[in-house]
DSSP file (Angstrom, degrees, kcal/mol; ACC not computed):
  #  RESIDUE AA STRUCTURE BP1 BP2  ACC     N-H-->O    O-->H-N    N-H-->O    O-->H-N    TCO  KAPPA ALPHA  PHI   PSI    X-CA   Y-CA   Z-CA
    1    1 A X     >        0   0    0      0, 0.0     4,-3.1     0, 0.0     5,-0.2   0.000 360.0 360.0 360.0 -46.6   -8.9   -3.0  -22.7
    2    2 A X  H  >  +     0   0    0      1,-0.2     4,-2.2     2,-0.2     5,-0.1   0.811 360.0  61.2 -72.0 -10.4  -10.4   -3.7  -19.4
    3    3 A X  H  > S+     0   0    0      2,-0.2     4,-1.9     3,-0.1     5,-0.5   0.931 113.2  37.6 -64.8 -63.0  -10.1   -7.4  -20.0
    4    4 A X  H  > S+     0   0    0      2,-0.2     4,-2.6     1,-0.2     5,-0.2   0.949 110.3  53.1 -52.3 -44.9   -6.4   -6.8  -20.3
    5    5 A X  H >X S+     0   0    0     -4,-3.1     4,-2.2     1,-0.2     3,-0.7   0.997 117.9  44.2 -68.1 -53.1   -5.7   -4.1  -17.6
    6    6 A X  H 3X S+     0   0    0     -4,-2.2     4,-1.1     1,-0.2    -2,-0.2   0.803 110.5  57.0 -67.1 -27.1   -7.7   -7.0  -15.0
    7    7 A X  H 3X S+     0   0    0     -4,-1.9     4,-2.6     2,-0.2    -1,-0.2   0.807 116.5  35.2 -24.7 -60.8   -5.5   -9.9  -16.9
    8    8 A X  H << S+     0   0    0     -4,-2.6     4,-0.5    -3,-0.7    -2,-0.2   0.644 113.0  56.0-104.9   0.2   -2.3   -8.0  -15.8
    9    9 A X  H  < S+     0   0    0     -4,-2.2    -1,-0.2    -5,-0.2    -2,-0.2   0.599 112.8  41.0-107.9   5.6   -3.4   -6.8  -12.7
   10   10 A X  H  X S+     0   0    0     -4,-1.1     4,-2.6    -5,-0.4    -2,-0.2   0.856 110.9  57.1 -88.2 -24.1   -4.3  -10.3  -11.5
   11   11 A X  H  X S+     0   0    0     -4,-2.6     4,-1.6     1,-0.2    -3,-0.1   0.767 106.9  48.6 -64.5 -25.7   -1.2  -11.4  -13.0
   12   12 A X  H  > S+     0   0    0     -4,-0.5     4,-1.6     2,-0.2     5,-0.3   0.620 114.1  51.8 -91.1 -29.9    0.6   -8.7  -10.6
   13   13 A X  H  > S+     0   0    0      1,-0.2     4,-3.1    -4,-0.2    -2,-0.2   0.958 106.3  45.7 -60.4 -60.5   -1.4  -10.1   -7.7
   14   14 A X  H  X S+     0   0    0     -4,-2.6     4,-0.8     2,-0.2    -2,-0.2   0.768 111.0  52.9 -79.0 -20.0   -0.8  -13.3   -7.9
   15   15 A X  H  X S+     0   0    0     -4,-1.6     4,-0.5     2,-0.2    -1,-0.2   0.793 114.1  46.7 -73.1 -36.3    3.4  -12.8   -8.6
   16   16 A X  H >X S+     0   0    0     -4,-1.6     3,-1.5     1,-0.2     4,-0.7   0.935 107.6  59.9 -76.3 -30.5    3.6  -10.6   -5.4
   17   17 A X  H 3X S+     0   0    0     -4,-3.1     4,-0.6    -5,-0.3     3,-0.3   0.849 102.1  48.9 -31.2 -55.1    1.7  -13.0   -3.8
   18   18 A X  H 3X S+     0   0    0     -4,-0.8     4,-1.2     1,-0.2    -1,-0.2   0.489  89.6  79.2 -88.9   9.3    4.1  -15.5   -4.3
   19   19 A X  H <X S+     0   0    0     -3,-1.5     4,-2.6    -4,-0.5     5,-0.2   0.850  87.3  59.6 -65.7 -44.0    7.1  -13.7   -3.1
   20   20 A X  H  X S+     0   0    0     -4,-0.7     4,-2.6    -3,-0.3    -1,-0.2   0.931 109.6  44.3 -25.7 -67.7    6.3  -14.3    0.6
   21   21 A X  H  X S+     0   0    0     -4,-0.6     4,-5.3     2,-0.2    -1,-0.2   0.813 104.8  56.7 -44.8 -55.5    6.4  -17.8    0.0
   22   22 A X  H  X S+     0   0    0     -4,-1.2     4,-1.3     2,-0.2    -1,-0.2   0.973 116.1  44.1 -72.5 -74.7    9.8  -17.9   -2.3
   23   23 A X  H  X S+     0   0    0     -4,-2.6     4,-1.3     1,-0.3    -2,-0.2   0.780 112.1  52.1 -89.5 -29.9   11.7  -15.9    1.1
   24   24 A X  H  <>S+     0   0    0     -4,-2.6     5,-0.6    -5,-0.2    -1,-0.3   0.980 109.5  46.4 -47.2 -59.8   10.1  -18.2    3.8
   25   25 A X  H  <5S+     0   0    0     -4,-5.3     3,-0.5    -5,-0.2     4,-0.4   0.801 111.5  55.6 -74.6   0.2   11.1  -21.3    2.2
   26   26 A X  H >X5S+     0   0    0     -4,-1.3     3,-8.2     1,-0.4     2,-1.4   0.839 114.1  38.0 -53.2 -83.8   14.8  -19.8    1.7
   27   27 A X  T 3<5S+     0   0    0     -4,-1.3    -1,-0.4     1,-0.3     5,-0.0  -0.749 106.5  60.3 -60.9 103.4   15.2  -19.1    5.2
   28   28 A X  T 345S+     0   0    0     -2,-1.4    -1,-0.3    -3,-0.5    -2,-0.2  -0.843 106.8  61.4 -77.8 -22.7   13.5  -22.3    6.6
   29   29 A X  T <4<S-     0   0    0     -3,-8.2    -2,-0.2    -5,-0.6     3,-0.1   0.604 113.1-123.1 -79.5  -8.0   16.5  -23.7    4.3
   30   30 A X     <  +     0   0    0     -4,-0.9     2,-0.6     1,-0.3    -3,-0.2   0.858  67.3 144.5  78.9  13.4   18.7  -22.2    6.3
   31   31 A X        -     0   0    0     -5,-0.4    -1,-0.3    -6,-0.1     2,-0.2  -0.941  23.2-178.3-112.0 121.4   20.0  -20.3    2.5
   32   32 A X        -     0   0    0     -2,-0.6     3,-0.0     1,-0.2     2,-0.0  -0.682  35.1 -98.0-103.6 148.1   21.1  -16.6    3.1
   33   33 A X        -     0   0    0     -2,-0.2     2,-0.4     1,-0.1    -1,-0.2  -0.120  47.7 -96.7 -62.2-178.3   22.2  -14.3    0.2
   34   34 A X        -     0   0    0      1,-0.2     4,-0.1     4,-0.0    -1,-0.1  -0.900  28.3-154.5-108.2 136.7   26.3  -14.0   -0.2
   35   35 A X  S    S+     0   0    0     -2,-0.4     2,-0.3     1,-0.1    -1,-0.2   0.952  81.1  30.7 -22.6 -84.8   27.7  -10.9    1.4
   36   36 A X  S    S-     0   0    0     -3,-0.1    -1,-0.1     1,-0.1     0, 0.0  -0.711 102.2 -91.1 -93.7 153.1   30.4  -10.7   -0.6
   37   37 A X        -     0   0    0     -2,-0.3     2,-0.5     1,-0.1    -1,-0.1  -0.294  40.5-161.8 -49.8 132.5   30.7  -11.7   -4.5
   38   38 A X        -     0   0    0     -4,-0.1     2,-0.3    -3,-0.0    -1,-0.1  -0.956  15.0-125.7-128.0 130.3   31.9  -15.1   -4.9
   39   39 A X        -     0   0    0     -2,-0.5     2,-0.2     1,-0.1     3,-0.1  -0.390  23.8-121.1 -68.3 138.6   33.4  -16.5   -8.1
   40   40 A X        -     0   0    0     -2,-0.3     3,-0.1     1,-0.1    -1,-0.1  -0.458  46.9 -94.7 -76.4 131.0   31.7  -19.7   -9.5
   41   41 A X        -     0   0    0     -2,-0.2     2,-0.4     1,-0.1    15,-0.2   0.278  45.0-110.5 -26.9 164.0   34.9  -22.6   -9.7
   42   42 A X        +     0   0    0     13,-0.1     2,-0.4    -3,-0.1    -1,-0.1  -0.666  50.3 176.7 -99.8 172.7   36.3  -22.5  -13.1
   43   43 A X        -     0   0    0     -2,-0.4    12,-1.3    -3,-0.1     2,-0.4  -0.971  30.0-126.8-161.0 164.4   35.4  -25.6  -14.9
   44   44 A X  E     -A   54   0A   0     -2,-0.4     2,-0.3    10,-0.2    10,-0.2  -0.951  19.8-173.0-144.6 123.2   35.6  -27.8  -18.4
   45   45 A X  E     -A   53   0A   0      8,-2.6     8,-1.8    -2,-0.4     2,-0.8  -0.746  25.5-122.5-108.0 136.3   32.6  -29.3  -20.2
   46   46 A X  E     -A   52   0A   0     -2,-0.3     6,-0.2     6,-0.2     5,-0.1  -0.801  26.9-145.5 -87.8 115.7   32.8  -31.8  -23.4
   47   47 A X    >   -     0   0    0      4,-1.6     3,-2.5    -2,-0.8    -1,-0.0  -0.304  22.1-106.5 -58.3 144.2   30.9  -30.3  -26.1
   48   48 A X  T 3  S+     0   0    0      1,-0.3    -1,-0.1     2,-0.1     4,-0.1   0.689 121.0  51.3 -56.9  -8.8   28.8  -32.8  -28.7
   49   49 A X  T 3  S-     0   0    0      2,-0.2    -1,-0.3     0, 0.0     3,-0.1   0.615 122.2-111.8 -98.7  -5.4   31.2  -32.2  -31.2
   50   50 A X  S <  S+     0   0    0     -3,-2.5     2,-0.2     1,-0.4    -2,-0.1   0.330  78.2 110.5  75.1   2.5   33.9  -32.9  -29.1
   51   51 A X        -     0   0    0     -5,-0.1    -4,-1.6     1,-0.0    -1,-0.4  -0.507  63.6-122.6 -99.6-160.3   35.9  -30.2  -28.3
   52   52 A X  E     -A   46   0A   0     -6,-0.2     2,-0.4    -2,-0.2    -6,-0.2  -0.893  18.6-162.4-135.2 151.0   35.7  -29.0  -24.6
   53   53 A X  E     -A   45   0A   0     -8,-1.8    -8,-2.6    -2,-0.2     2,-0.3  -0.986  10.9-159.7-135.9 160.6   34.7  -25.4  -23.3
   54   54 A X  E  >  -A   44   0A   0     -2,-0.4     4,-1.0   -10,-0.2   -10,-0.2  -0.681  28.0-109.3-116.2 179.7   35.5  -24.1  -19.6
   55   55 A X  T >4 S+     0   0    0    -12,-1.3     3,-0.6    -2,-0.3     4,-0.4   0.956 114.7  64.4 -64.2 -91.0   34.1  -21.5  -17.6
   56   56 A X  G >4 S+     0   0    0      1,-0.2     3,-0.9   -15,-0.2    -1,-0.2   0.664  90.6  65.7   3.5 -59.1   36.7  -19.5  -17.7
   57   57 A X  G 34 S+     0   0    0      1,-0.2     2,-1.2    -3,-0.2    -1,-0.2   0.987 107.6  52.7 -33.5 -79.6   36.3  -19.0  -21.8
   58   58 A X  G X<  +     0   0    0     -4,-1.0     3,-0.9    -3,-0.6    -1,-0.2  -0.040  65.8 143.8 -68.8  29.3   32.9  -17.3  -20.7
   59   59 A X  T <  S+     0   0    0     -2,-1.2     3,-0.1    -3,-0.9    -3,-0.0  -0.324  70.6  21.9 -83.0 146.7   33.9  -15.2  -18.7
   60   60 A X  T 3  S+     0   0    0      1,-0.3     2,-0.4    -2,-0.1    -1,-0.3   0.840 102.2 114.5  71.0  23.4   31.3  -11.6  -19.1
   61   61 A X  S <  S-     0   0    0     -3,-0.9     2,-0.5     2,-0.0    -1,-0.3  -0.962  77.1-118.9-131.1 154.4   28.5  -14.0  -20.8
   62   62 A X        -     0   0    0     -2,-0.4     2,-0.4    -3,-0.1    -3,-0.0  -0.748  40.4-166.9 -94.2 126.3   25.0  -14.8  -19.3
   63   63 A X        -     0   0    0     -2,-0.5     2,-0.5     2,-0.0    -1,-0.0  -0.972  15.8-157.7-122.2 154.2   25.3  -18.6  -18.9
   64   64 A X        -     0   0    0     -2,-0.4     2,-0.4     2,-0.0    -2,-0.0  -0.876  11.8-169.2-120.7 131.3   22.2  -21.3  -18.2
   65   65 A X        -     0   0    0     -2,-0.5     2,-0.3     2,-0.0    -2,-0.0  -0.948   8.5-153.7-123.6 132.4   23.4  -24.3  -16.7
   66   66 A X        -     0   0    0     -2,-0.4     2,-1.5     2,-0.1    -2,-0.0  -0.759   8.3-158.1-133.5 108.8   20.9  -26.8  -16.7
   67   67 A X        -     0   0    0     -2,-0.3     2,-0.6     2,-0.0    -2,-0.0  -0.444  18.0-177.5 -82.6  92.6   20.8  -29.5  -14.1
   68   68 A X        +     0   0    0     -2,-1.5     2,-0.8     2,-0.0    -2,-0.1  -0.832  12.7 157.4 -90.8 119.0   18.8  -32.1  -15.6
   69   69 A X        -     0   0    0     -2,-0.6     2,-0.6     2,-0.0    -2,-0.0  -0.919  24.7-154.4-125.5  99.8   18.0  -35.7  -13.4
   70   70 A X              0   0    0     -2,-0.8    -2,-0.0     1,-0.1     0, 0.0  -0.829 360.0 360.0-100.2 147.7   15.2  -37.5  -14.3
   71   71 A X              0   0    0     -2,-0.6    -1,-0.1     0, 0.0    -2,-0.0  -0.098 360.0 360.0 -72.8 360.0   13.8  -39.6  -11.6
């Protein structure tokens, strides 16, 4: 049990730790949060099967976009 309670309070350490970091390099990027809500463009992706789905479609669903580039 103390293995665990030191486990999650290093774990707890080390995430606030890294919060500092995360909001410096925002703002040295010159990236502010948005005031106001802004809607994401609407937009239309081909599916592998071939039909196509837009944004729009999803509207009130948690979507992952994932921007992949290998290098």
């Amino acid at each position: 049990m103390r293995r665990l309670m030191a486990v999650i309070f290093i774990l707890a350490v080390f995430l606030l730790w890294k919060i500092p970091m995360v909001s410096a390099q925002f703002s040295e990027a010159g990236v502010e949060k948005f005031r106001v809500a802004v809607e994401a463009p609407d937009f239309t992706l081909k599916e592998l099967s071939g039909g196509k789905v837009s944004l729009k479609e999803l509207k009130g669903k948690v979507i992952l976009l994932n921007f992949f580039a290998p290098y």
